[in-house]
MILUMDREN-160751 format. One record per residue (C-alpha): residue number from 1; residue in one letter; x, y, z. Coordinates in steps of 0.02 Angstrom, whole numbers, plus 50000, padded with zeros to 5 digits. Example, Ala and Ser with C-alpha at 12.3 -4.5 7.8 and 13.67 -1.06 7.14 Angstrom:
REM MILUMDREN-160751
+---------+--------+-------+-------+-------+
: drenvex : drenke :    px :    py :    pz :
+---------+--------+-------+-------+-------+
:       1 :      a : 50615 : 49775 : 50390 :
:       2 :      s : 50684 : 49947 : 50357 :
+---------+--------+-------+-------+-------+
REM end
This chain:
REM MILUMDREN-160751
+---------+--------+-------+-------+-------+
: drenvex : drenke :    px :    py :    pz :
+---------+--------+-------+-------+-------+
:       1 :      x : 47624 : 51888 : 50033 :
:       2 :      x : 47675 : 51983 : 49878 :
:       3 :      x : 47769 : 51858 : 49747 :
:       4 :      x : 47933 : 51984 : 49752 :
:       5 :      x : 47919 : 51968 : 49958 :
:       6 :      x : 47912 : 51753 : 49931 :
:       7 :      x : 48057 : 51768 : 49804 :
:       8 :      x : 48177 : 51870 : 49920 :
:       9 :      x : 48151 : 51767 : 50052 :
:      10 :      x : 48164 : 51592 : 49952 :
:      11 :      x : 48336 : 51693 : 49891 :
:      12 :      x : 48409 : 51731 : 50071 :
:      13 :      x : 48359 : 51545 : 50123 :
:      14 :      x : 48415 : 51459 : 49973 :
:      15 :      x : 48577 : 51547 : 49875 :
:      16 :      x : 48689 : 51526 : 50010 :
:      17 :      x : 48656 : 51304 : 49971 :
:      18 :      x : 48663 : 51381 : 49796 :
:      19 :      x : 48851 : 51437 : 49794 :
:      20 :      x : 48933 : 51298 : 49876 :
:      21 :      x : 48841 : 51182 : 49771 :
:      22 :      x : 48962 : 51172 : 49639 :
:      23 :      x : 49104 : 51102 : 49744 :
:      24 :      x : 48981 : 50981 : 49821 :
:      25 :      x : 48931 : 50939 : 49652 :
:      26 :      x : 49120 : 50908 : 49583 :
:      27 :      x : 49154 : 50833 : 49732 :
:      28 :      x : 49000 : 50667 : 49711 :
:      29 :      x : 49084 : 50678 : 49527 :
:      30 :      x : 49272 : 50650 : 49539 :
:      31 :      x : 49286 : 50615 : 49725 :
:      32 :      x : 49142 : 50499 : 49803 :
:      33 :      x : 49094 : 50416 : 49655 :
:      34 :      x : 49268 : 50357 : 49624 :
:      35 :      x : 49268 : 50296 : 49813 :
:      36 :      x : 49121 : 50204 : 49780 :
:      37 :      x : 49185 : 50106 : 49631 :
:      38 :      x : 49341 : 50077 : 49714 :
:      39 :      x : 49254 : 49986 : 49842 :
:      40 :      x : 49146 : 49894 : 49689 :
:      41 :      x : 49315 : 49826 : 49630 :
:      42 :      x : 49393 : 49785 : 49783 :
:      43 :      x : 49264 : 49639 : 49799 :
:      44 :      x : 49303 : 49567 : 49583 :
:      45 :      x : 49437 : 49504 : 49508 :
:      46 :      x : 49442 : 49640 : 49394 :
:      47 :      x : 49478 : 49613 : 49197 :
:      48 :      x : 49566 : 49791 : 49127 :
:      49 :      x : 49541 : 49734 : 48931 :
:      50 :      x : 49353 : 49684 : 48965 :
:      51 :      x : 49311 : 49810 : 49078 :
:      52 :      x : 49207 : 49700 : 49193 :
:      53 :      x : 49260 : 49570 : 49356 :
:      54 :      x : 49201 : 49435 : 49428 :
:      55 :      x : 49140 : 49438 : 49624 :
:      56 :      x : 49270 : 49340 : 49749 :
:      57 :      x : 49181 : 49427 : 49899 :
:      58 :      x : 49321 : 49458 : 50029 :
:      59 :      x : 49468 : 49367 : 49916 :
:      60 :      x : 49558 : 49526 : 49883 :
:      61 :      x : 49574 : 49576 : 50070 :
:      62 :      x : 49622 : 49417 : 50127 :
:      63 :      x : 49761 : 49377 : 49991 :
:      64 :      x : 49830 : 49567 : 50050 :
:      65 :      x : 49816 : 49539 : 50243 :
:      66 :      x : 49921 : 49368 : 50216 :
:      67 :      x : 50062 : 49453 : 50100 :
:      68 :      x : 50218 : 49464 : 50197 :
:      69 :      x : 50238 : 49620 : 50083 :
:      70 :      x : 50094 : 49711 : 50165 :
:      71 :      x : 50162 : 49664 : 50325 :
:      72 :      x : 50327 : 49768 : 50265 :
:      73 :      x : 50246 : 49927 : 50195 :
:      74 :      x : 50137 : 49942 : 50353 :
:      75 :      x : 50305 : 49931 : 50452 :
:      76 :      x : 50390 : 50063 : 50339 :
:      77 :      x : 50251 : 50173 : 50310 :
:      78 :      x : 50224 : 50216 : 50499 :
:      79 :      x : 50425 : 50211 : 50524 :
:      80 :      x : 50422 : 50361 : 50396 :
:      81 :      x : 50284 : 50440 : 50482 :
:      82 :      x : 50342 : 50456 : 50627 :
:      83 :      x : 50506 : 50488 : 50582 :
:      84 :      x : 50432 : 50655 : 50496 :
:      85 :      x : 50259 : 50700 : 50561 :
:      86 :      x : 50330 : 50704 : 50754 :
:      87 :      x : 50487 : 50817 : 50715 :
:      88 :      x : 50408 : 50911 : 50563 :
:      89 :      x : 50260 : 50974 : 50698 :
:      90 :      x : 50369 : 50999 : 50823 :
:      91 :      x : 50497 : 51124 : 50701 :
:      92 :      x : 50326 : 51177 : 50640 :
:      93 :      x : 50297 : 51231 : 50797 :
:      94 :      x : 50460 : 51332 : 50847 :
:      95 :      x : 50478 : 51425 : 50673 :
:      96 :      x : 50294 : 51493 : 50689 :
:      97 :      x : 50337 : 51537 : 50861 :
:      98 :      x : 50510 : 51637 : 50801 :
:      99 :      x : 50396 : 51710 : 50651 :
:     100 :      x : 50264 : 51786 : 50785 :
:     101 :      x : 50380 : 51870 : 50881 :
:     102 :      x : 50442 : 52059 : 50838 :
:     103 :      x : 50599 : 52038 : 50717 :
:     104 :      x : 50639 : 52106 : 50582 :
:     105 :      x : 50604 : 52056 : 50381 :
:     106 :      x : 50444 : 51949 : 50443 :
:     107 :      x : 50381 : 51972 : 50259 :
:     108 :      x : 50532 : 51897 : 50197 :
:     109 :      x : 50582 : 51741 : 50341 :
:     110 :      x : 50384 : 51696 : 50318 :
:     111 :      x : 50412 : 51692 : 50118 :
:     112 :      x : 50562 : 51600 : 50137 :
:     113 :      x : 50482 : 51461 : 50239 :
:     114 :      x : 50379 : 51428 : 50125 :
:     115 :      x : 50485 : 51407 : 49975 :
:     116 :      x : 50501 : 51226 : 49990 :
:     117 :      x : 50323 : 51181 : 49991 :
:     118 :      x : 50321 : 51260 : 49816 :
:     119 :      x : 50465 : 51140 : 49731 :
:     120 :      x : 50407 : 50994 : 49657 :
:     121 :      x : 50397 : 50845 : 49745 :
:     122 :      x : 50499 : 50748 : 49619 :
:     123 :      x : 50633 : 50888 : 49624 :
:     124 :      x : 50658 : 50866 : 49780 :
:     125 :      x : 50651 : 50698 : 49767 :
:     126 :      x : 50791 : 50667 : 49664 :
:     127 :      x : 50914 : 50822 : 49735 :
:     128 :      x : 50886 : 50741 : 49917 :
:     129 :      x : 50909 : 50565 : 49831 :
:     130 :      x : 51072 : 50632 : 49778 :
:     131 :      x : 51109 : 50692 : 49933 :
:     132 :      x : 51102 : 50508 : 50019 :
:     133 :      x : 51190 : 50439 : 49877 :
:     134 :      x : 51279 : 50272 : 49947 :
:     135 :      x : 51451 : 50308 : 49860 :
:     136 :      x : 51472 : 50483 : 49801 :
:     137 :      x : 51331 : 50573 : 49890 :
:     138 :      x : 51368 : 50751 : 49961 :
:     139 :      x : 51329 : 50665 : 50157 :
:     140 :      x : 51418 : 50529 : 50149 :
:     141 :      x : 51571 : 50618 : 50057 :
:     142 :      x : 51555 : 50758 : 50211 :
:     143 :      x : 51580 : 50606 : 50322 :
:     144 :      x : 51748 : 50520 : 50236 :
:     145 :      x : 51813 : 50715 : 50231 :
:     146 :      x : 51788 : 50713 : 50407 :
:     147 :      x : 51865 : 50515 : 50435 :
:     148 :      x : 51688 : 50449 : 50474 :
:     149 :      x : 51609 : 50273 : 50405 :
:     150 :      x : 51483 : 50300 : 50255 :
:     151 :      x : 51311 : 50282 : 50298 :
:     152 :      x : 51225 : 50150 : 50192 :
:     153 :      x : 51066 : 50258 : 50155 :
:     154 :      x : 50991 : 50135 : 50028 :
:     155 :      x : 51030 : 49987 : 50114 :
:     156 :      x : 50980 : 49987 : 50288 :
:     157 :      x : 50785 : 50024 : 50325 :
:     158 :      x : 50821 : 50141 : 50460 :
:     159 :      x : 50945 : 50276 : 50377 :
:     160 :      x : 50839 : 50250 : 50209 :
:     161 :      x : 50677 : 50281 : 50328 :
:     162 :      x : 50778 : 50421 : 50419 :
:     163 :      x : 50805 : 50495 : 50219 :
:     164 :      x : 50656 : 50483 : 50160 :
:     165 :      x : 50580 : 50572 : 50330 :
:     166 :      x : 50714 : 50712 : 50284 :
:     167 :      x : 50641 : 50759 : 50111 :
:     168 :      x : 50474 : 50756 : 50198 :
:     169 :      x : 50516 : 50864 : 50337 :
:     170 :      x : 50600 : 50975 : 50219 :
:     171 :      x : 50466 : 51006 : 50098 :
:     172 :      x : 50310 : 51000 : 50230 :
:     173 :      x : 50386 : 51093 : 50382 :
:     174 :      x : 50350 : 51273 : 50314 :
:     175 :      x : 50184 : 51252 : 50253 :
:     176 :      x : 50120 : 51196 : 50434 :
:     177 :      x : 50251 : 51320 : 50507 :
:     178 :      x : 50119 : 51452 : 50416 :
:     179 :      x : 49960 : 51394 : 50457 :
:     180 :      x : 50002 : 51398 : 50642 :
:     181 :      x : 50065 : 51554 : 50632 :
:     182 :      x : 49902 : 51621 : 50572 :
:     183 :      x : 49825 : 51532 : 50735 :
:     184 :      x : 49951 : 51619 : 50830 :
:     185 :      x : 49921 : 51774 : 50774 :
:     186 :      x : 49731 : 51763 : 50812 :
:     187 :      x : 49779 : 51752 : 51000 :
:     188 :      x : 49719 : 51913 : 51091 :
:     189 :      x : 49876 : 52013 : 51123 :
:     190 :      x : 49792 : 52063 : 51298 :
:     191 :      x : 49815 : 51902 : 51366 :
:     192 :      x : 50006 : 51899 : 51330 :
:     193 :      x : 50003 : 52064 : 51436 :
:     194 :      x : 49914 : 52020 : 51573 :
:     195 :      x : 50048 : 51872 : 51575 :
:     196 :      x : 50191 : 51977 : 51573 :
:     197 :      x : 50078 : 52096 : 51723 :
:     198 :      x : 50086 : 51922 : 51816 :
:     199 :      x : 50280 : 51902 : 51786 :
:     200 :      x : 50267 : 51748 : 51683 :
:     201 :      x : 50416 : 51732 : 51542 :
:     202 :      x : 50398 : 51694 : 51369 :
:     203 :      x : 50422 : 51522 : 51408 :
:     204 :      x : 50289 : 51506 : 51524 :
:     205 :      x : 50177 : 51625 : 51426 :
:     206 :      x : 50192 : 51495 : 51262 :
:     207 :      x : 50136 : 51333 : 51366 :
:     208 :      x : 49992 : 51414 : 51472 :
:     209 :      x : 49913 : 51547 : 51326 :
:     210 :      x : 49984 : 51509 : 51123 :
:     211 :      x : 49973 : 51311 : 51144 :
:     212 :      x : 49812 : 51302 : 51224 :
:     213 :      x : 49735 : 51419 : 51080 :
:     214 :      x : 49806 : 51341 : 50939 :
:     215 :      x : 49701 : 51193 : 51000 :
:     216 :      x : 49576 : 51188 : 50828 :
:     217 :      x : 49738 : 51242 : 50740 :
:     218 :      x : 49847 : 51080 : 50795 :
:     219 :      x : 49702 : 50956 : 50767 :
:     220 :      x : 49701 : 51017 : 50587 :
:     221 :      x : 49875 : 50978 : 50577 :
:     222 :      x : 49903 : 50858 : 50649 :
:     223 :      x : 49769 : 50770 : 50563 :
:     224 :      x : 49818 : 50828 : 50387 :
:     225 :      x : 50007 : 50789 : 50426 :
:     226 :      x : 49936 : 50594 : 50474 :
:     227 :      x : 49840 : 50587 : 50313 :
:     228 :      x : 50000 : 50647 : 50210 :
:     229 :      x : 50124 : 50520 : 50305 :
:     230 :      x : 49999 : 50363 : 50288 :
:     231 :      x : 50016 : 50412 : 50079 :
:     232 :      x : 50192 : 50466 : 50057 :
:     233 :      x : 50240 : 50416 : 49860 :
:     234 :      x : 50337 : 50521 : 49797 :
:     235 :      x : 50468 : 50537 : 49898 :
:     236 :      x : 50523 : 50336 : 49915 :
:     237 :      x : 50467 : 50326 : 49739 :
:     238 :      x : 50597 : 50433 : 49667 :
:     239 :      x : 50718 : 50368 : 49803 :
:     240 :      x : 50835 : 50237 : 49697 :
:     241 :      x : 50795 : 50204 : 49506 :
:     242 :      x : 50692 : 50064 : 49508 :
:     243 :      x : 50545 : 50131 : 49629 :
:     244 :      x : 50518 : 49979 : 49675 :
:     245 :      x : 50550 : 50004 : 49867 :
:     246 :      x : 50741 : 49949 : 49878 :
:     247 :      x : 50801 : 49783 : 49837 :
:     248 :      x : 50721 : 49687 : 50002 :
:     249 :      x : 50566 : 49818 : 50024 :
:     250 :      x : 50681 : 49951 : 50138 :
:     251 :      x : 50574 : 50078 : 50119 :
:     252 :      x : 50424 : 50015 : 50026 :
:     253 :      x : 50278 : 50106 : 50060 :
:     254 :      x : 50077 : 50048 : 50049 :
:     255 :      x : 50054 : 50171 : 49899 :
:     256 :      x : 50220 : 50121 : 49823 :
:     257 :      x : 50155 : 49948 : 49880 :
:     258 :      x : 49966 : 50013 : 49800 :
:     259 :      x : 50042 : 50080 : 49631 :
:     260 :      x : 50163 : 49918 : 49597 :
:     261 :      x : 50003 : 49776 : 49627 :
:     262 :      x : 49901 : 49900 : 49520 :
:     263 :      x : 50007 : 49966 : 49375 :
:     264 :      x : 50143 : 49836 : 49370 :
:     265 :      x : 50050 : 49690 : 49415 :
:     266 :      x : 49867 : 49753 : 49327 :
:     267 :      x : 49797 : 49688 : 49466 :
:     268 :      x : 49669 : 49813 : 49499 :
:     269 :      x : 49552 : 49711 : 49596 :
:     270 :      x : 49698 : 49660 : 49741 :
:     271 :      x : 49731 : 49881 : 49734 :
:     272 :      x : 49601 : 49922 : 49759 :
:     273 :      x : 49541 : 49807 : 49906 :
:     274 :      x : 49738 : 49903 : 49978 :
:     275 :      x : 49664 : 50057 : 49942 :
:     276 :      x : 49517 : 50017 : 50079 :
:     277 :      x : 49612 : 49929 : 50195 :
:     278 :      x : 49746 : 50091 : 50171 :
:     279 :      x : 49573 : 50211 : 50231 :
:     280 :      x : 49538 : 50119 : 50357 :
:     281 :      x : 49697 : 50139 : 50430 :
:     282 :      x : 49711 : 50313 : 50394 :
:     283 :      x : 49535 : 50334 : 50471 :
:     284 :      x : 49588 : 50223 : 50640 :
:     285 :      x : 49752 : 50350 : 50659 :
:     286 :      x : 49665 : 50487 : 50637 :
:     287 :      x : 49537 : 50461 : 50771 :
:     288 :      x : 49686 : 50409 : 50888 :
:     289 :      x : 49753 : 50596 : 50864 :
:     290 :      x : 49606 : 50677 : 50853 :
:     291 :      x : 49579 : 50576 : 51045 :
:     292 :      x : 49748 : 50611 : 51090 :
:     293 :      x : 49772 : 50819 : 51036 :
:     294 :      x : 49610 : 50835 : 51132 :
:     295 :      x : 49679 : 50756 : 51293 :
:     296 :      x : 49837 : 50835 : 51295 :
:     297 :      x : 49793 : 51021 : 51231 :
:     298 :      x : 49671 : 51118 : 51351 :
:     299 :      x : 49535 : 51223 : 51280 :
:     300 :      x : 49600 : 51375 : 51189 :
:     301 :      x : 49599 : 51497 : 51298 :
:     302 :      x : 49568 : 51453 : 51446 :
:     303 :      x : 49748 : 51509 : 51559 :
:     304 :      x : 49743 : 51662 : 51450 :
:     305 :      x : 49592 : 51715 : 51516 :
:     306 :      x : 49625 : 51687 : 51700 :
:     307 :      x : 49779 : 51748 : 51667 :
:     308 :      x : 49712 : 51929 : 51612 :
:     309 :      x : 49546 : 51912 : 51752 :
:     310 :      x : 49715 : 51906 : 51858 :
:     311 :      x : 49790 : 52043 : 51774 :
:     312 :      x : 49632 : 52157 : 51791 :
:     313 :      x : 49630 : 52117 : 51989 :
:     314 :      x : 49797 : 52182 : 52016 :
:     315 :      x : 49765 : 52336 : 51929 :
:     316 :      x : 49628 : 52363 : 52032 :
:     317 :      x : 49711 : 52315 : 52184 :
+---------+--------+-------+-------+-------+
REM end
């Protein structure tokens, strides 16, 4: 075979690994190696001005497990995620559905959505902080207007979790709100009219043909949205002035929980051994909804396409 001949063919077999090798290659640099000596540290006692640690095997982990302050940011971090992930998907869900249907401005109601995902978390941070101010807040002033008890957002867990979840929900919603809509808009447009053929009403049409496609779309989703909620900082960072998670840990979080051992304490060997046990968790939950979405959302498809093989019968018929 003629050397031009070997070299076109090592080029169609090989440049595709070529251009995605530079992500890959960033990726070992500033992502997995930095995993790897995370999990190095996690198992020293870690000296910052020396640059070297000691091995205590499994100390780290086992001084972290028996913190009662663990025990409290593993409460309030999956209070604040499901405060936000299970009403942010489910608004998610709705506003994509309003966006797909014939009105009029799409361009600009699918703009606007989004406008929230583009302010900076700490901007939002400290205008929603504002708003949930315990004394002279905009909320709680709405309420004495209206003769109504203050609601003590800072002090008790639940209304701080409930506030926090807010500023989440606020800034997150239209982002996934998009990205479904994009799913929803890949659905076949024949199978909605071989519904309607069938008499079915929007209603019916949304449970039996768009959830069951946006299947792959939801998993995504959901499993981003469970990755974001297990490592919400900003938002209960910027909540009060201190950052330190409220007075008796209201709303401390495992990264707020993370960032105070390992930048206030300089304790980088106890952080990092968090930072695993903080994977693992997010790894566990994951799985869970990845187990779960698959249970309770059919494959994509599937009614629509009896629906229209029903459709197609009648006409015949």
């Amino acid at each position: 075979m003629p050397f031009s001949q070997k070299l076109s063919r090592w080029d169609l077999k090989f440049s595709p690994y070529l251009y995605i090798s530079p992500f890959f290659i960033m990726f070992a640099i500033i992502g997995i190696f930095p995993i790897g000596f995370t999990a190095v540290i996690s198992f020293q006692e870690w000296d910052l001005v020396r640059n070297s640690g000691t091995f205590v095997g499994f100390d780290q982990y086992a001084w972290i497990l028996n913190d009662p302050k663990f025990w409290t940011a593993l409460r309030n971090t999956f209070s604040i995620f499901l405060l936000s992930t299970v009403p942010q998907l489910i608004l998610a869900i709705f506003i994509a559905a309003m966006l797909d249907r014939n009105i009029r401005a799409k361009t600009f109601w699918r703009m606007s959505v989004l406008l929230p995902f583009v302010m900076a978390p700490v901007a939002v941070a400290l205008i929603f902080s504002n708003m949930f101010g315990d004394n002279h807040g905009l909320v709680n002033n709405t309420l004495t207007n209206m003769g109504l008890d203050p609601i003590p957002w800072h002090k008790d867990p639940f209304w701080s979790h409930i506030a926090i979840a807010t500023m989440v929900n606020f800034r997150w919603t239209g982002y996934n709100a998009l990205i479904l809509l994009a799913a929803m808009q890949a659905v076949p447009r024949e199978y909605y009219e071989a519904a309607t053929v069938d008499g079915a009403n929007a209603f019916r049409q949304f449970l039996s043909i768009t959830l069951p496609s946006l299947r792959p779309t939801l998993i995504f989703v959901i499993i981003t949205s469970t990755i974001g909620g297990l490592q919400i900082f900003d938002e209960p960072r910027m909540f009060d002035n201190t950052g330190q998670g409220g007075s008796a840990q209201q709303w401390l979080t495992i990264t707020l929980y993370l960032y105070n051992i390992g930048w206030g304490e300089f304790n980088f060997g106890r952080a990092a051994a968090l930072a695993w046990i903080l994977f693992i968790i997010i790894v566990v939950i994951g799985l869970i909804n990845l187990f779960i979405t698959r249970r309770l959302v059919r494959d994509e498809g599937t009614r629509g396409a009896s629906a229209s093989r029903r459709a197609r019968k009648g006409a015949q018929r």
